[in-house]
VOMISE-437650 format. One record per residue (C-alpha): x, y, z. Coordinates in steps of 0.25 Angstrom, whole numbers, padded with zeros to 4 digits, always signed. Layout:
<sites>
XYZ ...
</sites>
This chain:
<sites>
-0016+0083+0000 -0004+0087-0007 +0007+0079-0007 +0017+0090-0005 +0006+0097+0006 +0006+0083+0015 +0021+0080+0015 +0024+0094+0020 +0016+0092+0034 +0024+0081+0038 +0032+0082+0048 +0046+0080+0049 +0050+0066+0052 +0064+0057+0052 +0058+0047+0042 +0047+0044+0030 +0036+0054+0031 +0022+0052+0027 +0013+0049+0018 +0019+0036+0022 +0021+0031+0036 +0036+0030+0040 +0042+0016+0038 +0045+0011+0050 +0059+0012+0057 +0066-0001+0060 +0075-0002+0072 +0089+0000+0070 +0097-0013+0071 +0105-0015+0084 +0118-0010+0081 +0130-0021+0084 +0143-0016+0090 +0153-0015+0077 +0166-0026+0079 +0178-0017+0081 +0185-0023+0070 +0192-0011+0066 +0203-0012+0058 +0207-0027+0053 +0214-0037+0045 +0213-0050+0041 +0224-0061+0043 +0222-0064+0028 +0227-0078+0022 +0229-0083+0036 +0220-0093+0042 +0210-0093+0031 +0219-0102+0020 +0218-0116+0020 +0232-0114+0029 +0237-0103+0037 +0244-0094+0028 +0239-0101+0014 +0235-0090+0003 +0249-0082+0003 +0246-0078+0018 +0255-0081+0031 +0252-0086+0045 +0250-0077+0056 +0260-0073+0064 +0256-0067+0080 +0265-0053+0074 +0254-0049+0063 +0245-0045+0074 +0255-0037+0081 +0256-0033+0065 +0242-0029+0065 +0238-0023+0077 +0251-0013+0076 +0245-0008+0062 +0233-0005+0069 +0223-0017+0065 +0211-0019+0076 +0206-0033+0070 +0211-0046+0062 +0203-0055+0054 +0208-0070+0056 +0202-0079+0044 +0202-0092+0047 +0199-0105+0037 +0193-0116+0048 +0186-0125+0039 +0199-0134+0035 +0203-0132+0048 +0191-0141+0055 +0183-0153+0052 +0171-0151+0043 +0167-0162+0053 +0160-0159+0069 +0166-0155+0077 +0173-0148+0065 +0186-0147+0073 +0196-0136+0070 +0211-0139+0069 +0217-0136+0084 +0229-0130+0078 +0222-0122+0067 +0212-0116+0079 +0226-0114+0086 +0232-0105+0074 +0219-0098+0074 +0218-0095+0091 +0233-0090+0089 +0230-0080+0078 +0219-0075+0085 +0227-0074+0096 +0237-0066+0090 +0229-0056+0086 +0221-0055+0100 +0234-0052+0107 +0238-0041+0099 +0223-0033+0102 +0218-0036+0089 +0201-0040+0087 +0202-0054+0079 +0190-0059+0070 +0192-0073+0068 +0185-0079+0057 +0182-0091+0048 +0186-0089+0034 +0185-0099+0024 +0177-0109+0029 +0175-0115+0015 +0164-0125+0016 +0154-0116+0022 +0153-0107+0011 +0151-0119+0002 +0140-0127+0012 +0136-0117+0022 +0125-0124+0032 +0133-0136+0029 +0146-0131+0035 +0141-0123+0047 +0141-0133+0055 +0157-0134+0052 +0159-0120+0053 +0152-0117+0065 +0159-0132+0072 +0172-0124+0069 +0167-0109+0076 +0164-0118+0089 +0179-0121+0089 +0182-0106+0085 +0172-0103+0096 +0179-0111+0106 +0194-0108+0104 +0191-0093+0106 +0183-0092+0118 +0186-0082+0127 +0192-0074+0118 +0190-0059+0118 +0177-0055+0113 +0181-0042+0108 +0193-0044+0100 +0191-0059+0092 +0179-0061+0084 +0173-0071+0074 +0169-0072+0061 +0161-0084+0058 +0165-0086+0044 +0170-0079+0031 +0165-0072+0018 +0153-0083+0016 +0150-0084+0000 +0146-0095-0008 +0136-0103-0001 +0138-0096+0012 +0127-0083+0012 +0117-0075+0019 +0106-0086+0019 +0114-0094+0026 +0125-0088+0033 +0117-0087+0047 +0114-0102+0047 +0129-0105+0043 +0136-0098+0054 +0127-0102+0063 +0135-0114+0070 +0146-0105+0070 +0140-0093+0078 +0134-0104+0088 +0146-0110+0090 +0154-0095+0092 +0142-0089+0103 +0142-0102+0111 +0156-0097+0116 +0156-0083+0110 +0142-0077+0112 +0148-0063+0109 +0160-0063+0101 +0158-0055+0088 +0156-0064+0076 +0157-0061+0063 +0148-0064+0052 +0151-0060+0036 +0139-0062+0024 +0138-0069+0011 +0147-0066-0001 +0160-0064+0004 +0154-0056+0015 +0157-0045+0005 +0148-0031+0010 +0136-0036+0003 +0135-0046+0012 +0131-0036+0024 +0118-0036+0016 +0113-0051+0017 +0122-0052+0030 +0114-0060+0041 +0117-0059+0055 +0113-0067+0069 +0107-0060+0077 +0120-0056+0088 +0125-0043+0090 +0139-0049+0090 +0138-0054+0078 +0145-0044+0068 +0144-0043+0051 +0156-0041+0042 +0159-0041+0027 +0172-0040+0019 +0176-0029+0008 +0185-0033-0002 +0176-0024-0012 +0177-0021-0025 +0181-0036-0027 +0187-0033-0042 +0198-0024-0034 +0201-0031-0021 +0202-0045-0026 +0208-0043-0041 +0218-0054-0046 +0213-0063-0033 +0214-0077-0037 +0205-0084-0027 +0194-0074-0034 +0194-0083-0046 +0185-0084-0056 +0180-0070-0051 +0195-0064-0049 +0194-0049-0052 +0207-0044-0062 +0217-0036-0056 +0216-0022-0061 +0203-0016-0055 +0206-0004-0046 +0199+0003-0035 +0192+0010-0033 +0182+0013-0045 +0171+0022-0045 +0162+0010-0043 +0170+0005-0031 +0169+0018-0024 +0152+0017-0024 +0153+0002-0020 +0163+0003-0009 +0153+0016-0004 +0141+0008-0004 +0149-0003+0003 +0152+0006+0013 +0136+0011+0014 +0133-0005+0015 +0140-0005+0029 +0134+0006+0036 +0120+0001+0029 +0124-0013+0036 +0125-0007+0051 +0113+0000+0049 +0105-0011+0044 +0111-0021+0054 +0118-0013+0066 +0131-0022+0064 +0144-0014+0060 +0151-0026+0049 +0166-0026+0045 +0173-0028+0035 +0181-0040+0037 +0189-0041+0026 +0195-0029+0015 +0205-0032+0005 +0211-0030-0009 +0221-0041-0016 +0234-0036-0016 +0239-0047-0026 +0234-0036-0039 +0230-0023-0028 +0242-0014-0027 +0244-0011-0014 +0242+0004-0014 +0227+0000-0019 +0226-0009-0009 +0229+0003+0000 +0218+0011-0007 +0208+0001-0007 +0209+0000+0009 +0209+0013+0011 +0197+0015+0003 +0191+0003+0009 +0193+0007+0022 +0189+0022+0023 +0176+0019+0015 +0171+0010+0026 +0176+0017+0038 +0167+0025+0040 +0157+0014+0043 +0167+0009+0054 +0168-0005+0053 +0180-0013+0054 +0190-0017+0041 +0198-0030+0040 +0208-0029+0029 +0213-0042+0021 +0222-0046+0024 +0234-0044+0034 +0246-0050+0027 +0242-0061+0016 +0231-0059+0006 +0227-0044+0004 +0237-0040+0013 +0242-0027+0023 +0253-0032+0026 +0268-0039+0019 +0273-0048+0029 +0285-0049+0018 +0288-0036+0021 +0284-0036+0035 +0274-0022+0032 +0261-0018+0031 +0257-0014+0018 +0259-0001+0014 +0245+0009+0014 +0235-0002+0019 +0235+0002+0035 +0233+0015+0032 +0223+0011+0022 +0213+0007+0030 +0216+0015+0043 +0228+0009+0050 +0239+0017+0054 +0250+0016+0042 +0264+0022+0038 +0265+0016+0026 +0258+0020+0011 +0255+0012-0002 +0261+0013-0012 +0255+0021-0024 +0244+0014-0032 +0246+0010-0046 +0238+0016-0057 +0224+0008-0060 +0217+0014-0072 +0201+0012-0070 +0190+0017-0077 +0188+0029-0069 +0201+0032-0070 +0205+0034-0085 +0205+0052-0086 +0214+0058-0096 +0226+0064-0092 +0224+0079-0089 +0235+0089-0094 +0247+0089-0089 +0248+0103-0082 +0239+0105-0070 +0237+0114-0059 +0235+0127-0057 +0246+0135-0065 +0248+0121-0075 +0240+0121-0082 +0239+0120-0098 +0241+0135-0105 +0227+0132-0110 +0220+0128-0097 +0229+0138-0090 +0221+0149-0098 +0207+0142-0095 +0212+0142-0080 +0211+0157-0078 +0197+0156-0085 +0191+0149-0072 +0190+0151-0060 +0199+0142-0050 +0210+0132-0056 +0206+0125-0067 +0210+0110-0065 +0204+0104-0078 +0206+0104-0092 +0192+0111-0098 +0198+0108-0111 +0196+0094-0111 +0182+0085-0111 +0189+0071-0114 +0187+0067-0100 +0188+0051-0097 +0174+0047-0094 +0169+0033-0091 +0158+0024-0088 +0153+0011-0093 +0139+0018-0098 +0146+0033-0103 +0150+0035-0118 +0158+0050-0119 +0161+0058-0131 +0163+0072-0136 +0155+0082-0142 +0159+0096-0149 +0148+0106-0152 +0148+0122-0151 +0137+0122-0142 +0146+0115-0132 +0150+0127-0120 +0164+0126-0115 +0172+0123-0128 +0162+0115-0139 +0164+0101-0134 +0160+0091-0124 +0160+0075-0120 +0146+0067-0121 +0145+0057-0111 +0134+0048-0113 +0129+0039-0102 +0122+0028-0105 +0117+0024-0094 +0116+0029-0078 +0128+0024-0071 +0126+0017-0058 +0134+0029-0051 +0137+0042-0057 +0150+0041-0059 +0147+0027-0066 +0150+0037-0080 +0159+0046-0079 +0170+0059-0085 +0180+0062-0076 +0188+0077-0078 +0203+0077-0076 +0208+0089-0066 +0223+0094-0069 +0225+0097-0053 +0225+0093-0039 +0212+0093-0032 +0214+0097-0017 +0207+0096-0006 +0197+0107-0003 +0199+0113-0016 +0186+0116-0024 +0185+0111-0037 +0174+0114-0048 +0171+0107-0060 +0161+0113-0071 +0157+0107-0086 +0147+0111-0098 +0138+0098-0098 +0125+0095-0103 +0113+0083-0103 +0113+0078-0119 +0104+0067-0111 +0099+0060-0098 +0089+0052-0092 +0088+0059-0079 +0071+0064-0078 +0078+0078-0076 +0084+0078-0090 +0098+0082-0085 +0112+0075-0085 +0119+0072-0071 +0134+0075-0069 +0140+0070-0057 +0154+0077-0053 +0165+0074-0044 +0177+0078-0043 +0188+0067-0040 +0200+0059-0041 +0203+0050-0052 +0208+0040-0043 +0205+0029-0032 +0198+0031-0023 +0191+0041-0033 +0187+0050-0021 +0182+0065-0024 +0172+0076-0022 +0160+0086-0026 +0149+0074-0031 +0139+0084-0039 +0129+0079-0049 +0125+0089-0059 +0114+0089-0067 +0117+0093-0081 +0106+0100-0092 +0103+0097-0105 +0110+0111-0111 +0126+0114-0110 +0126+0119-0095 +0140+0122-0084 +0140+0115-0072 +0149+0116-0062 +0154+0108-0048 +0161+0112-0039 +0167+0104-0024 +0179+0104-0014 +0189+0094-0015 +0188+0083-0001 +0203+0078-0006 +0214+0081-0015 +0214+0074-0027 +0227+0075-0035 +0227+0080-0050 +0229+0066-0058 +0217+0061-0051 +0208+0073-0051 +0196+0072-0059 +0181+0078-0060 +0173+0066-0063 +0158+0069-0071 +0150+0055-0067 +0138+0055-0077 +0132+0041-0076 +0122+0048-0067 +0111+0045-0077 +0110+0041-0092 +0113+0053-0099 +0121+0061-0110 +0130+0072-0106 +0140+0081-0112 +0150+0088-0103 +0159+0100-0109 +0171+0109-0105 +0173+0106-0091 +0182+0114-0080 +0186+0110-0067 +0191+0121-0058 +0199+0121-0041 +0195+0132-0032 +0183+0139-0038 +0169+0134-0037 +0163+0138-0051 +0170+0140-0063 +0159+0148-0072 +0151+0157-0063 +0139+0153-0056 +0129+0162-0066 +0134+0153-0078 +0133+0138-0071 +0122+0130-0074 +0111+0131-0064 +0111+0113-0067 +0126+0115-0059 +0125+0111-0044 +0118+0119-0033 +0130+0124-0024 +0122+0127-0013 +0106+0125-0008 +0096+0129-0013 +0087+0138-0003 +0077+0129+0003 +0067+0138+0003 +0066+0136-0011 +0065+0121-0011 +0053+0114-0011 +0050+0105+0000 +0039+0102+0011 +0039+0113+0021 +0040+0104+0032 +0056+0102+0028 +0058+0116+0029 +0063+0115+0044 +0070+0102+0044 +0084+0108+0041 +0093+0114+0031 +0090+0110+0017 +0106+0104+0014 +0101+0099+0000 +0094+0105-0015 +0080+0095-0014 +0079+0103-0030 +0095+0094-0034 +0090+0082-0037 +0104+0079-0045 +0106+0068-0033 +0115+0056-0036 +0109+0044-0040 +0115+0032-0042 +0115+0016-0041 +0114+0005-0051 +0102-0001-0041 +0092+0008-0049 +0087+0019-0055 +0083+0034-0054 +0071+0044-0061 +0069+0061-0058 +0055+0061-0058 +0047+0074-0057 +0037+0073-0047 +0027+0086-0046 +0021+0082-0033 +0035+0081-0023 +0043+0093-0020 +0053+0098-0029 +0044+0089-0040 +0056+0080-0042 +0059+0065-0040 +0069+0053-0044 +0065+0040-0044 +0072+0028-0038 +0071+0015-0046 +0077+0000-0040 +0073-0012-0046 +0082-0022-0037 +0086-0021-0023 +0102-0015-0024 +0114-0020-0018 +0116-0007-0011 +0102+0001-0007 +0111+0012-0014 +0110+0005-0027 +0101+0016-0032 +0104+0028-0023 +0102+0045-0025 +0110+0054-0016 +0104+0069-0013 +0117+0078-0011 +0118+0087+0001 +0124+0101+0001 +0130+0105+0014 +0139+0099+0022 +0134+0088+0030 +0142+0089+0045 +0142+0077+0054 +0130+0078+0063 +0122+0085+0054 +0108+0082+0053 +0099+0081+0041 +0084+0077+0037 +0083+0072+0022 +0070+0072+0016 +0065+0063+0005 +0054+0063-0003 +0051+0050-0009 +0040+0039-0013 +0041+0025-0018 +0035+0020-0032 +0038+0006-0029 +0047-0002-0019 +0048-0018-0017 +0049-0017-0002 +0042-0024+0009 +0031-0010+0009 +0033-0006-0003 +0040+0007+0002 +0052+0012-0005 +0067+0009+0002 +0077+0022+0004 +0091+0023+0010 +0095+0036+0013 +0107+0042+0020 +0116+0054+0019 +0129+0051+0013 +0142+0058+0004 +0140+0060-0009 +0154+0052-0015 +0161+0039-0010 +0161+0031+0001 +0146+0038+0003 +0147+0039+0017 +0136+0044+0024 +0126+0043+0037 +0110+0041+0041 +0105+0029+0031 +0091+0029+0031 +0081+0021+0026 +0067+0024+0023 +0053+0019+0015 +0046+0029+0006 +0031+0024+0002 +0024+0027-0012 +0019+0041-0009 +0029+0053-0009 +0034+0054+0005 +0046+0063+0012 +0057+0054+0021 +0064+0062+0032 +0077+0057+0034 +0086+0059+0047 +0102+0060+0045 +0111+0065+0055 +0127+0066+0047 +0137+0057+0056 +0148+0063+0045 +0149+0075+0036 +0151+0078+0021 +0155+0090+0013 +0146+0100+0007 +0139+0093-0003 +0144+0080+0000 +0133+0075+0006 +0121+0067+0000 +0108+0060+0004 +0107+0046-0003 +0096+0039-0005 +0095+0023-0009 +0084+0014-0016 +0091+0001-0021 +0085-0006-0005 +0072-0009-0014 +0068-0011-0028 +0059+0002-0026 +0058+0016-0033 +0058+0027-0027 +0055+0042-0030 +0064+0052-0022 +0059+0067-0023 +0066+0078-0015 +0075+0075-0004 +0078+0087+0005 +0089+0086+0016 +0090+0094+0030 +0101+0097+0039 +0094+0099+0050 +0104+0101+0063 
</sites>
């Protein structure tokens, strides 16, 4: 039978379809109540040096805490060093005054209704000689155990020690805490304890994490990410300090920190436990503090969505929030990362980056300012011209982009254009890239429309055209902005345009249209190019480019596909665009024509090593409408594995519904198996947020497995 034939009888199901049997669904992990953490700070530079106070800090003082919980902090962190304050002998007794101090801080804190997690932190020896020194470690938790009985469960919580590196891993973790968590249940059979992985307990370490099996028992990492920005000019860093000068964020830190954010909600669903970030700082010996500001707040708002709790470093000694010279909170930080806050930051100094190095555009902008010679142009198009057409010599970088210029007759717009050559496909789109220099303010709601003469000289894409991607933005940190398209660009001079409504103001010294084009290997030249507010085309439909993007559905009727999808829904995506974004440094990717799918086209999925991230090699599939929170959807893949090392031989993909631009936030992640033969995938989502019209996407990762996959048509339902 017919391949085609056979696949159209099947029924409608929530997951893999035959000719393969489904993979079987495992259970859902038990999901453990999230520690209310909320809102934290650590006493930095206090307990944790060799003496109190050591490392630039102070002693605690019984008025911090009334400090703290009046600017609306839920949670302390108290580090303490322990290991020189015992005998490395049984029964490894800790100083009576030291364990005194401690109780007294801890006190402090409790009285003023604040949670206290109460930790061990540099206990030295045991990151050199782990199994050796557990017996020590777990001698002085006994003692910990025994001087905090009674105390209230719900509000002081333990963390059995900090940051394990060096000698001190995964493999071993379990068996090195073991004493310790002995010692902590025999008088504390349900107080939350706290258990951080290997390397730091940097994010990654979630991945290797191992956990008892205790539903008190709860997970936790620390964030000081990218570590060239937060610790520049740290001398304890050394040989590896980073140089002072690196800014943030960069295009790539943007990706990371998104990916970072997807690891947590990956975590709870793989495991059911909530982490929290136990520490988050930048060095403000070589950070201005205005940067220190921005980096919380982006910090901040990028994780909490997720909903786990935040503890800042530190209080008022290294990385601090508050002066205690001047007796003040910081400026900027409280509100930074959610805390009431009548102060602001002072304005950041300039840090040129890569990214960041446009020409200057004319003087004169606005509408009614401009140059006589743009001013003349102006009334040739329609809405406001917020561009120079006049100019090609755009700033363009990349490490694998080479851009000149080219005069010729045959060029439309004016006889000239710049080549860019890209010598190899970027890891993300934007990785090469031209940004455009507006002359105005960008407000909020206002539509802007971009449209440029371009053509493919070469690519290696199997569809023999170029890819464009477009976004319209801001020229500055945080590098936010709007109307993602990819546009496919043919091998003859053709007009394209994109056109999208502005989420935020952007003023006019950072308003730029930025043409990513490390999408694929490829040469392209780009022409006279006109940006426009308040219209949605600038040439009339009959002369664009039929190559410019769809602006709405095409009628499903039209659309190939098996019948038996007809009644699942409204059709919210073009099953025929397959300008999806891929992107990744975990692989690679191939358009195939394959004659005996639907719509007869494919791309391949290629891994050769199992990625960091699953979305190492990733595609996302855009979404037209709107998608309102309680929406529901059905997203139908068609897909077949060449070759996969898993356990059956099956291929490995991740799916879930998600934004199109930074911090990627999305809902419904899935996983499913897809077997050798071609195959259809129904997939279940139901939206627990919404996005704008044409903001939406279904990704889809590959980098779980060295596998590769062939991807055919993906159709996408609403069906509520």
């Amino acid at each position: 039978m017919n391949l085609k034939a056979f696949t159209s009888l099947l029924p409608l199901a929530a997951l893999t379809l035959a000719p393969l049997a489904a993979a079987p669904v495992q259970a859902a992990p038990a999901v453990t109540k999230p520690l209310p953490v909320g809102t934290c700070i650590n006493m930095g530079n206090t307990l944790e040096p060799e003496t109190e106070g050591a490392w630039g800090g102070t002693p605690a003082r019984k008025a911090d805490f009334e400090r703290i919980k009046a600017a609306g902090f839920d949670t302390i962190r108290l580090p303490v060093r322990w290991h020189n304050k015992s005998s490395d002998k049984p029964p490894y007794t800790v100083d009576p005054k030291w364990m005194d101090r401690v109780q007294q801080i801890v006190d402090w804190a409790l009285a003023e209704d604040l949670n206290v997690i109460l930790n061990s932190h540099h206990f030295d020896p045991i990151h050199d000689d782990p199994l050796a020194v557990a017996a020590w470690h777990g001698g002085v938790w006994k003692q910990i155990a025994a001087r905090f009985a009674g105390y209230p469960e719900d509000s002081l919580w333990f963390e059995l020690e900090n940051e394990p590196h060096k000698n001190f891993n995964h493999t071993n973790l379990l068996e090195t805490l073991a004493p310790a968590l002995k010692e902590v249940r025999a008088l504390h059979p349900t107080r939350a304890v706290i258990i951080g992985g290997e390397n730091w307990s940097g994010i990654k370490s979630l991945e290797t994490l191992p956990l008892p099996e205790d539903p008190n028992i709860h997970p936790t990492f620390h964030y000081y990410d990218p570590f060239a920005y937060t610790h520049q000019g740290a001398e304890w860093t050394k040989p590896d300090m980073p140089p002072v000068g690196r800014s943030f964020p960069l295009p790539e830190d943007t990706a990371q920190l998104a990916r970072d954010v997807d690891a947590v909600r990956t975590y709870v669903a793989r495991t059911g436990k909530t982490p929290f970030m136990g520490e988050v700082g930048a060095y403000d010996a070589h950070i201005p503090l205005a940067e220190r500001v921005a980096y919380h707040r982006t910090i901040a708002e990028a994780f909490a969505p997720t909903g786990i709790g935040m503890c800042m470093w530190a209080y008022a000694n290294t990385f601090p929030f508050f002066d205690l010279a001047k007796g003040q909170w910081l400026p900027g930080l409280r509100g930074a990362i959610g805390l009431k806050d009548d102060t602001a930051a002072p304005p950041a100094p300039v840090r040129a980056t890569a990214a960041a190095q446009v020409p200057a555009p004319s003087p004169a902008s606005g509408k009614g300012k401009l140059p006589p010679e743009l001013a003349a142009f102006d009334e040739q198009v329609p809405g406001d011209l917020v561009n120079d057409p006049t100019r090609i010599d755009w700033a363009s970088y990349g490490p694998e982009l080479e851009a000149g210029s080219r005069q010729a007759a045959d060029i439309p717009g004016g006889g000239a254009a710049r080549v860019f050559t890209i010598k190899a496909k970027g890891a993300f789109p934007y990785t090469s890239s031209v940004n455009v220099p507006l002359l105005d303010d960008i407000s909020s709601g206002e539509q802007v429309t971009i449209g440029f003469h371009a053509r493919a000289v070469s690519t290696e894409r199997s569809d023999g055209k170029g890819i464009i991607g477009v976004r319209f933005q801001e020229n500055a940190a945080p590098y936010s902005g709007f109307g993602d398209t990819n546009v496919l660009v043919g091998p003859e001079w053709e007009w394209y345009e994109v056109t999208a409504r502005a989420d935020k103001r952007i003023r006019k010294a950072d308003a730029i249209v930025t043409l990513q084009l490390a999408g694929a290997k490829q040469v392209l030249e780009i022409g006279q190019t006109i940006v426009v507010k308040g219209s949605p085309t600038i040439v009339a439909k009959t002369q664009v480019a039929a190559a410019a993007p769809a602006a709405s559905l095409k009628d499903p009727a039209s659309i190939e596909m098996p019948d038996g999808l007809r009644s699942v829904g409204q059709l919210v995506n073009d099953p025929t665009n397959r300008a999806w974004a891929h992107g990744g440094a975990g692989g690679s990717w191939q358009g195939l024509d394959i004659p005996e799918i639907w719509l007869q086209k494919a791309t391949r999925f290629t891994t050769t090593k199992v990625g960091e991230n699953r979305w190492d090699l990733t595609t996302a599939i855009p979404v037209t409408p709107d998608v309102k929170e309680g929406d529901t959807f059905v997203v139908a893949v068609v897909a077949r594995t060449i070759s996969a090392q898993t356990d059956d031989g099956k291929g490995l993909v991740y799916a879930r519904m998600q934004g199109s631009i930074p911090p990627y936030e999305g809902f419904g992640d899935k996983v499913f198996k897809v077997g050798d033969h071609w195959q259809m995938v129904k997939l279940p989502f139901t939206a627990t947020r919404g996005f704008g019209a044409g903001d939406a996407t279904v990704t889809l990762h590959f980098a779980a497995a060295v596998q590769n996959i062939e991807v055919g048509p993906v159709y996408v339902f609403k069906t509520n």
